[in-house]
Structures are given as structure tokens and as C-alpha cells.
C-alpha positions in Angstrom: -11.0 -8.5 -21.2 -8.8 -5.7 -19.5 -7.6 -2.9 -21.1 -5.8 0.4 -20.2 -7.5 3.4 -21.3 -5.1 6.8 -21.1 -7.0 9.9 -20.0 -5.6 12.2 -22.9 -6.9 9.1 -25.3 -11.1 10.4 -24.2 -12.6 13.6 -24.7 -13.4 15.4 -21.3 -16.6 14.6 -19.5 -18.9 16.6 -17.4 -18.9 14.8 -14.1 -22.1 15.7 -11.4 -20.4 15.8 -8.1 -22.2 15.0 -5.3 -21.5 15.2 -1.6 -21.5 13.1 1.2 -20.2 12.1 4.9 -16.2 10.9 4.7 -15.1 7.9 5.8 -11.2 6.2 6.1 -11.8 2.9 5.2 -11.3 2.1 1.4 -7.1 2.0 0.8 -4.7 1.4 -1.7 -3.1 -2.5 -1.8 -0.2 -0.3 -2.3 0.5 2.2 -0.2 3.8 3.9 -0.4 5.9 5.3 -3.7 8.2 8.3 -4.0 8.3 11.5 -6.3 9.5 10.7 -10.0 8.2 7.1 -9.3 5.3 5.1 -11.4 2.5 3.7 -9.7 0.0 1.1 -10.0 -3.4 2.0 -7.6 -6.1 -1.0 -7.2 -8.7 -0.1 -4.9 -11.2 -2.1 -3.4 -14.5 -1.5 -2.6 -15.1 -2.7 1.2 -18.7 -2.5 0.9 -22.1 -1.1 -0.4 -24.0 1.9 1.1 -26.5 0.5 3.7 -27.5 -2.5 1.7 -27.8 -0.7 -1.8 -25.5 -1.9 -4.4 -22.6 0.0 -5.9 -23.1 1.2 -9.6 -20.8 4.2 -10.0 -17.1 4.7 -8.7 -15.1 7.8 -9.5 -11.1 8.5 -8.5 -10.0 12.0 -8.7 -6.8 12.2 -9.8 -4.5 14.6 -7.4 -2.3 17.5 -8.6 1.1 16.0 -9.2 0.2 12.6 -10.5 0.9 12.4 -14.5 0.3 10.4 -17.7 -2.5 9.3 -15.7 -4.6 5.9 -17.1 -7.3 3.6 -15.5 -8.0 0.2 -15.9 -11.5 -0.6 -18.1 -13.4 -3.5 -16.2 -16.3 -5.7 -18.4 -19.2 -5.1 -17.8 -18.9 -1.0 -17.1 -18.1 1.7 -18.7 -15.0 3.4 -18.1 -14.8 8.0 -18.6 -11.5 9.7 -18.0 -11.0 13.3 -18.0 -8.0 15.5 -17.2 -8.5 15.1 -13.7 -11.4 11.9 -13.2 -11.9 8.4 -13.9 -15.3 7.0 -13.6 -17.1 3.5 -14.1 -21.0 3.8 -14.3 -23.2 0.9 -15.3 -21.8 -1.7 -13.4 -23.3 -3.2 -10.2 -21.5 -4.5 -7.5 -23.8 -6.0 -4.7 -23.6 -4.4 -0.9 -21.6 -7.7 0.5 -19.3 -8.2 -2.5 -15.7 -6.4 -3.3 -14.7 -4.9 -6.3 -11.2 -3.6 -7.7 -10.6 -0.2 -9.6 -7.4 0.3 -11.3 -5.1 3.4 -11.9 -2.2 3.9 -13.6 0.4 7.4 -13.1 3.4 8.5 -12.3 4.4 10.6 -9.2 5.9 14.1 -10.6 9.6 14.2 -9.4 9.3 17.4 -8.2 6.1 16.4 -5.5 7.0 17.0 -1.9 7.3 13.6 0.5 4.4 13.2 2.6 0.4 11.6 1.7 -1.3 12.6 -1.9 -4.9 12.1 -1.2 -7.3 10.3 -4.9 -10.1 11.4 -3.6 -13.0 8.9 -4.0 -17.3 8.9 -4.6 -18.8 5.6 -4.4 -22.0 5.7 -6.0 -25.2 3.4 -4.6 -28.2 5.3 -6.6 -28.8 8.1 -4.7 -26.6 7.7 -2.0 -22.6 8.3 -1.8 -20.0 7.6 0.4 -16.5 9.7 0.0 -13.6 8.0 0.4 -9.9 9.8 1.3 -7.6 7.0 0.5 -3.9 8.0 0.1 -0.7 7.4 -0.9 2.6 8.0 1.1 5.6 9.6 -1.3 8.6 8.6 0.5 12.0 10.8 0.5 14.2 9.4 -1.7 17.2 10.4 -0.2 16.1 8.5 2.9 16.2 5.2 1.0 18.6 2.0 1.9 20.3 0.3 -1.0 21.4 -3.5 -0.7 22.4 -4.7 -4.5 19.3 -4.1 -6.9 17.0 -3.4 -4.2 15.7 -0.3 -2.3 13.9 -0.4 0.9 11.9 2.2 2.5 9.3 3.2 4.6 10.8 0.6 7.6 8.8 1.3 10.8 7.2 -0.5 13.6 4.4 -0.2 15.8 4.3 0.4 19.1 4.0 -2.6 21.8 1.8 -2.8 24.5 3.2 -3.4 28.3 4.4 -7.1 28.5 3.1 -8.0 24.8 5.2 -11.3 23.3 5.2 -9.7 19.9 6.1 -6.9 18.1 5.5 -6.5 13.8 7.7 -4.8 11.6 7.2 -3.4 8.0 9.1 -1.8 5.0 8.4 -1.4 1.2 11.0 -3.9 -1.2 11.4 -2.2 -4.6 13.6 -4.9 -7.0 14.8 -2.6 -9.7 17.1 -6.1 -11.1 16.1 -8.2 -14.1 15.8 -11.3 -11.9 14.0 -12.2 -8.6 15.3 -12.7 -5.0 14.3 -13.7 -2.3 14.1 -12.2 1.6 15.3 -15.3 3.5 15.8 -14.0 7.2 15.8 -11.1 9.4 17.0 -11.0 13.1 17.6 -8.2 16.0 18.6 -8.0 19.2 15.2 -6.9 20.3 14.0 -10.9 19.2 16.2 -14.4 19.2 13.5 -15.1 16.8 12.0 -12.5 13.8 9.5 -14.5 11.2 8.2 -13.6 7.9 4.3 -13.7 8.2 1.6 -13.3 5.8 -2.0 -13.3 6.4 -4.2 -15.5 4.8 -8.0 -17.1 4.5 -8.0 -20.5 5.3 -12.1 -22.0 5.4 -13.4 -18.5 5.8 -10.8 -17.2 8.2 -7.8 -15.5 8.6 -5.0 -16.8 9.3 -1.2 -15.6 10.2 1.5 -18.2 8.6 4.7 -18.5 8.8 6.2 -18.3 5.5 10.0 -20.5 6.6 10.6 -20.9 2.8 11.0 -17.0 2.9 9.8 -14.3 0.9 9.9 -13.8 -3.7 11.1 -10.0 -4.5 10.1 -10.3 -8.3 12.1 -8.6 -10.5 11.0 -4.6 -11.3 8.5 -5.3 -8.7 7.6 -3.7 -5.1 6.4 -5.6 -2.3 4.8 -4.1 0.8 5.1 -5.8 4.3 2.1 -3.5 5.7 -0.4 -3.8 9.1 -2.9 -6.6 7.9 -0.8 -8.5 5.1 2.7 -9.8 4.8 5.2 -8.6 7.9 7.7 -9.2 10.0 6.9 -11.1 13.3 9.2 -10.6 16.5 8.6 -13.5 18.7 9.6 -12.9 22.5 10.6 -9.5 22.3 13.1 -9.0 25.0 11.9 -5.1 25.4 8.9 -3.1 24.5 8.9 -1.3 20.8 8.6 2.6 22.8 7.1 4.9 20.5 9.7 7.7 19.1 12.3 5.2 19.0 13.8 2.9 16.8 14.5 -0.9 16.6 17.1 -2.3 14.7 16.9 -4.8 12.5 19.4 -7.2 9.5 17.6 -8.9 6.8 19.3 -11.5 4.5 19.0 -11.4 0.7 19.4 -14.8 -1.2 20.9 -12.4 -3.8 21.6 -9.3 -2.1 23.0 -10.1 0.8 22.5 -8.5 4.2 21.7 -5.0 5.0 21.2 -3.8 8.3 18.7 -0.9 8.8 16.3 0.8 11.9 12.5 0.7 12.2 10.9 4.0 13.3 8.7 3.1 16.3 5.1 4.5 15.5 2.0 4.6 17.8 0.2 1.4 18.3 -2.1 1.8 15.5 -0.2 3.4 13.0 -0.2 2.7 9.0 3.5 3.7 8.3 1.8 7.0 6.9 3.3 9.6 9.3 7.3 8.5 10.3 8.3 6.8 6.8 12.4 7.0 6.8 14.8 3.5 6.5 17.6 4.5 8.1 20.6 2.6 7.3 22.4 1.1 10.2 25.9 2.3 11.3 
């Protein structure tokens, strides 16, 4: 069983913190949100600490993010305070993933930019410190296409003579029904695809997903580096870093809207260069 447990619901808690080397590799599934906005956090442990298993997680909450709540898990138990959340007493083994939950809202008066939860991941005596973060996009920066708002369009940077070039933005359906992304073009590609990654036997996978993509309603969906995305096929031109690349998508509801990906470096997240600039 899974149940919510609000932070002003427990008494405060004396946490031990503890200190160790920071690392960049445990994220948010969602990565982007804006000031005033709710958000739903699941993290997910990438791994033990050198073979040990995990028995302790604990999320800071930042400055700015209210009515915060985490998600109880069987099998541990679950302290909030006014600024933590911590499980304890579980055990999750060095070569396994587990998910954490948080629940908040953004305060509508938080600047745009990244809002670090600070994280300690707990093996025995040994922790690992986490810095994952979430990107508050400007709101005023937003595109608008019937009940849904896009932001956070960019791009990454394309190597000399590459084939391909990916493409990503943040769907928020605000509507009381579903639709559907059905197609995206731009000059830069006579052919742009809607990909996912997936496991097939044990590996991943890129697919094309022809039937297009579901935009539940009241839901967001994130086309991000390493899950669903855009796929330029044959690019006729590089994606040059500082620029932009413009792009339509079709709506089976919504219609078309026409908007610009920021061009980012080669590796980049989305994290730095977040605006969807509507097309003229």
C-alpha cells in the first residue's frame, strides 16, 4: 500500500547529517516546472555505494517549495520534517533501483532557473550526496496551442556531418480530455519522428512511435535526452550551438503550433537555455 504523508501531518525529527563526496547522477523523471506550479518528484536510486546496499534515503526540501508531502513505501519507514523527508529501514540491494516520491508546489514568487533537493543516500556507514534538480521555467516564455502549454523547447548541438539531430520540450495538458502529438516537421529535416527509448531483451532500444504521442489530460509529458524525443532524420544543416531551429508540431486536438528550439551544447540537459519561443 501507498500513501501520502504531509510533512505538517509528523512532528519534527532530529536528522544526523552526514557528509560525503557529490556526485550528478541521480535525477528527477521530471525535470522541468515553473513558479506557482505543483509538482510530482520520483527519484530513482541508480545504484548502491560500492557493493553495500541502500537502507536510508533523505530529500531536503529547498526554500521555495510548499505544502510539501512524500510518498510512504512498504516495507520502510517514512519521517518528514519542515524541511526533510527520510525512509530508514528499508534495504535496497547495490544492483537494484528504487523510487522515492515527493509531492510540493513551486512558490509563485521563485525566480526561473534550477532548485536543487539536495539528496544523502545511506549504505551503513557510507553516503553518497546527490544534487539532483529541477528547472523552473519563465512562464511568460511559454507557447500556448488550445489546452496545452509547451516549454522548455531546445535542441542539442550536432556534430560535423551527423545524420541526426534530437529535439525536446515539456507538454503540460491543462484540458479535461487527452490529445494526441501526431507530427512535427522543419525545414532543417524532410523527415522529424517521435521516438521513445525502450528495453527490449535487456537492451535499449530507440522506436519509432508512427501512431504518435497521448498528452493525458492535466498531465505533463517530457520529451528529454535518454526517453521520449524528437528525431530529425537527414538533417540538411548542422544544429550550431547559440542558435535556433524551427520547428511545427500537429495536435489531433490542438492543432498546429509553430515554435523554435534553442540550440544547446552537445551534451546538454535543457537545464541552462529553457525558453519556447513562439514562431512568427
Amino acid at each position: 500500500m501507498i500513501r501520502t504523508v504531509s510533512r505538517a501531518a509528523l512532528a519534527a525529527t532530529s536528522i544526523l547529517t552526514l557528509s560525503a563526496p557529490a556526485f550528478a547522477h541521480m535525477v528527477f523523471e521530471q525535470t522541468q516546472s515553473a513558479p506557482g506550479e505543483a509538482f510530482s518528484g520520483v527519484l530513482e536510486l541508480p545504484h548502491g555505494c560500492e557493493g553495500a546496499p541502500t537502507d536510508t534515503v533523505r530529500v531536503t526540501f529547498p526554500q521555495g517549495f510548499e505544502a510539501a508531502e512524500a510518498v510512504e513505501k512498504d516495507g520502510w519507514t517514512l519521517e518528514v520534517t519542515e524541511d526533510t523527508a527520510t525512509w530508514s529501514g528499508g534495504s535496497v540491494p547495490d544492483d537494484a533501483h528504487e523510487r522515492f516520491a515527493i509531492n510540493g508546489t513551486f512558490a509563485s514568487d521563485l525566480a526561473p532557473g534550477d532548485i536543487v533537493f539536495p539528496v544523502s543516500q545511506m549504505c551503513g556507514d557510507a553516503v553518497l550526496d546527490w544534487e539532483p534538480a529541477v528547472t523552473l521555467l519563465d512562464p511568460a516564455l511559454q507557447v500556448t496551442v488550445g489546452d496545452l502549454v509547451l516549454n522548455g523547447a531546445f535542441a542539442r548541438a550536432t556534430l560535423p556531418n551527423a545524420p541526426v539531430g534530437g529535439g525536446y520540450v515539456t507538454i503540460t495538458n491543462s484540458g479535461d480530455t487527452a490529445d494526441r502529438l501526431i507530427s512535427a516537421s522543419s525545414p532543417f529535416s524532410p523527415d522529424v519522428q517521435i521516438h521513445e527509448m525502450a528495453v527490449v531483451d535487456d537492451v535499449m532500444q530507440m522506436r519509432h512511435m508512427a501512431e504518435g504521442l497521448e498528452i493525458p489530460a492535466g498531465e505533463t509529458v517530457t520529451l528529454a535526452p535518454g526517453g521520449l524525443h524528437l528525431m530529425f532524420m537527414n538533417i540538411t544543416e548542422p544544429f550550431v550551438e547559440g542558435e535556433t531551429v524551427p520547428l511545427t508540431l500537429t495536435f489531433e486536438a490542438a492543432g498546429s503550433v509553430e515554435i523554435e528550439l534553442d540550440v544547446q551544447s552537445f551534451g546538454a540537459s535543457g537545464s541552462h537555455d529553457h525558453d519556447a519561443h513562439a514562431g512568427h
